[in-house]
N, C-alpha and C positions, 0 to 999 in steps of 0.2 A: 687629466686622464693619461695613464701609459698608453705609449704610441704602439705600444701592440697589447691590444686589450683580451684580456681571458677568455671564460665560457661559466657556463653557468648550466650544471645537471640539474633538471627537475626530479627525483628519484623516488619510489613506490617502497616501502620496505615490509609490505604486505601486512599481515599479523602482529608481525615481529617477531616471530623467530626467524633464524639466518636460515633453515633450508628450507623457511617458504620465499627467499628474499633470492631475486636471477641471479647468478653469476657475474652478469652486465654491471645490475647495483653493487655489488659486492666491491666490483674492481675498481669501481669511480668512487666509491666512497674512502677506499684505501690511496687513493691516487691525489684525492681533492687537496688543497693545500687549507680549506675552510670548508668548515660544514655549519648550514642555517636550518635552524628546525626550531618547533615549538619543544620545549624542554624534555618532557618525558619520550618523544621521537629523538631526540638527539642522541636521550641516554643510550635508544635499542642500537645504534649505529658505535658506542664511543671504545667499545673493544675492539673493531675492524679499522679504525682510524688513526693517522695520526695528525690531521689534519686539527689547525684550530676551532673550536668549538665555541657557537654565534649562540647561545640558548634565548628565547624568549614566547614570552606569554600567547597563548591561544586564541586569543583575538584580534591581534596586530599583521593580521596575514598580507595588506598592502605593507607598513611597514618593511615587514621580513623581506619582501620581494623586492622592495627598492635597494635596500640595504644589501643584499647579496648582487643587485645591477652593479651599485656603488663598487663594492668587492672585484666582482669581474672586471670592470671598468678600470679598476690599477693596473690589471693583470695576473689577477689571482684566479684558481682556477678553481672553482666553489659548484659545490652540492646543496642542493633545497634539501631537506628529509621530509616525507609525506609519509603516513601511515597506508596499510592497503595501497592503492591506485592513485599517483598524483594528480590523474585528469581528472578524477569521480571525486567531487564536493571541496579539493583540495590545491596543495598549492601550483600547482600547472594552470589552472587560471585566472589564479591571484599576481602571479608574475607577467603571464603574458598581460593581462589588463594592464599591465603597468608600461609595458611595453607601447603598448595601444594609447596610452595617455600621455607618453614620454617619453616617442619614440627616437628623438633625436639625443637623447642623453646616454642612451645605451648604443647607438648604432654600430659602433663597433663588435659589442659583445656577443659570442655564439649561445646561443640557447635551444636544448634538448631537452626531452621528456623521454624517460625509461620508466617502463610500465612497473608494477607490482599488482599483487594479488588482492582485488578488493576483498572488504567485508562482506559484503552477498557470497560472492564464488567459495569465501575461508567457510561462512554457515553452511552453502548449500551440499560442500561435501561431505562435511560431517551427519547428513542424515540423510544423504542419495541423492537424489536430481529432480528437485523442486523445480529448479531454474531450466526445467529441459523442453520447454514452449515457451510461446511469446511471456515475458517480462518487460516491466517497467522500475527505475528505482527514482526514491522519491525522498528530499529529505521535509523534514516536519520543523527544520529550524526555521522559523520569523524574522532572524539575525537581517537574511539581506531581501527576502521578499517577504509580502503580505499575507495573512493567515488566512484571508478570501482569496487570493490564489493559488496556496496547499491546497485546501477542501476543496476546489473548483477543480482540481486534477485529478485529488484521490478519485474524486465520482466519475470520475471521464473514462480514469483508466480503471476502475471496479467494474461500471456499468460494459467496458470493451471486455472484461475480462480474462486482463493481466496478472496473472501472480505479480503481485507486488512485494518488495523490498523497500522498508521504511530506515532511514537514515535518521541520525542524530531526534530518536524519537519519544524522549521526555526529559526535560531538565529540570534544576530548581528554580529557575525563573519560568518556567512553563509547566507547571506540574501535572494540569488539569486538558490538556491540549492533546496529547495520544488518545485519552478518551473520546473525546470528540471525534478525533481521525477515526477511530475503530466502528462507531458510530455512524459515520458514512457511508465507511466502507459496508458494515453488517447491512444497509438498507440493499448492497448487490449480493450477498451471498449467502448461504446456506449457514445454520449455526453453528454445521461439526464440519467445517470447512479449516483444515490445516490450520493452527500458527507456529511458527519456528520461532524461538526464542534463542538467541545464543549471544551472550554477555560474556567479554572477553577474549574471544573466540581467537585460538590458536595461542593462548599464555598461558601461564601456571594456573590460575584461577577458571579457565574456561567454565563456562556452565553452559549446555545445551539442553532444550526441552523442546517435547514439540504438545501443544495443546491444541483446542479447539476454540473458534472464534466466539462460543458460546459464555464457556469457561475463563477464557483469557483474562488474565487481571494486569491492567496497567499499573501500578503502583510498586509492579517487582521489576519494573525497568527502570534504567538510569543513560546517560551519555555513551557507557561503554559497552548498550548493548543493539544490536540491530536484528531487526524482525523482518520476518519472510511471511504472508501470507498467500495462501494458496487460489488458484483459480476454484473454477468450478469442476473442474477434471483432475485436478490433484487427487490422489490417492496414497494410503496407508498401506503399509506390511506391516503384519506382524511376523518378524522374522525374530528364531532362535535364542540372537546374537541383540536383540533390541529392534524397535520399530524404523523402519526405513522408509521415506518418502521421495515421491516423483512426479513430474505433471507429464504424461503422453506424450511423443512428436505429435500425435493425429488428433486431429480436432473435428468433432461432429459435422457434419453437411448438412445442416437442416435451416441454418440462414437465423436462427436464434438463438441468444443468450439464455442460458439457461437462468432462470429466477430462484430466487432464496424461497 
């Protein structure tokens, strides 16, 4: 180990474009002498950079984290890349855990988290203020917990009546599994109860829609899309310009959820 050991940015790059990405990230990722990310993050970063470039695979998130320790630990001064928010489902607490398990190996090293724009907040603007009362965000991947732990929440936070935001919420190892979640969730909510759709969201391909829970077809979703569904108090515009949604600050005083 260099006797004087680096740092290590955890770093948010929202969307991926650069003016939804802070300033903050901007100038550590120009600065970093290395940058560690899962490949397709790397590329949205490798124009602002000239730092060397660590690419790897999507499922090696302890890996990467060690590996950029390792990095800081000589004295290099290294950037994680995280899509959206690096605390929300990413790598902010695939490094700290590593930290937590191996905490003498890095003790010297500094470690920071600088935020970016999650996927919820990138969807919820593109079609008003869903997100504008209580929320909860949930992902549907099984990768690191139980699929009777997903559904034991969805209906926790449905029956509380949460808009929910679903994360990583169908892949081709789980094709038939959003269904199910939507299924849970439809037994707390009305059928023409909001869903946001928005796949890609803030890229060249963005696609936005917003349906109902009734109508909703799991089968047009994939890894790169994340879904917003709405409370019980969600509401529709039909405005001019296209429909616009938002759930109330104010929430009824009558001491019950309202049922589907």
């Amino acid at each position: 180990m260099s006797s004087t050991a680096g740092r290590v940015s955890v770093v948010g790059v929202g969307p991926g474009r650069s003016h939804w990405c802070t300033p903050a990230v901007r100038d550590r990722g120009a600065a970093a002498t290395d940058i560690v990310g899962y490949g397709p993050y790397v590329d949205l970063v490798e124009t602002w950079t000239s730092g060397r470039l660590h690419r790897s695979d999507n499922r090696v998130e302890a890996d990467r984290a060690r590996h950029a320790l390792d990095l800081a630990a000589t004295g290099r001064d290294v950037v994680v890349v995280s899509s959206g928010d690096p605390g929300i489902f990413a790598m902010a607490s695939a490094l700290i855990e590593q930290l937590d398990a191996h905490g003498d190996r890095w003790r010297q090293v500094d470690v920071e988290v600088l935020p970016g724009i999650t996927a919820a907040q990138a969807l919820a603007s593109r079609v008003g203020a869903p997100l504008g009362h209580d929320f909860c965000v949930i992902s549907l991947s099984d990768v690191l917990k139980p699929w009777h732990v997903i559904t034991r929440r969805l209906a926790a936070a449905a029956a509380a009546d949460f808009v929910i935001a679903l994360y990583n919420p169908r892949s081709r190892h789980r094709p038939e599994q959003l269904a199910d979640a939507m299924a849970v969730v439809a037994r707390h909510r009305r059928p023409e109860t909001p869903v946001i759709v928005g796949r890609h969201v803030g890229r060249d391909a963005e696609q936005v829609t917003i349906v109902d829970l009734r109508t909703f077809d799991p089968t047009t979703v994939d890894m790169s899309t994340v879904l917003i569904i709405g409370s019980s108090t969600t509401r529709l515009l039909d405005r001019p310009l296209g429909v616009r949604t938002y759930t109330p600050r104010s929430y009824p005083d009558d001491g019950a959820v309202p049922k589907p």
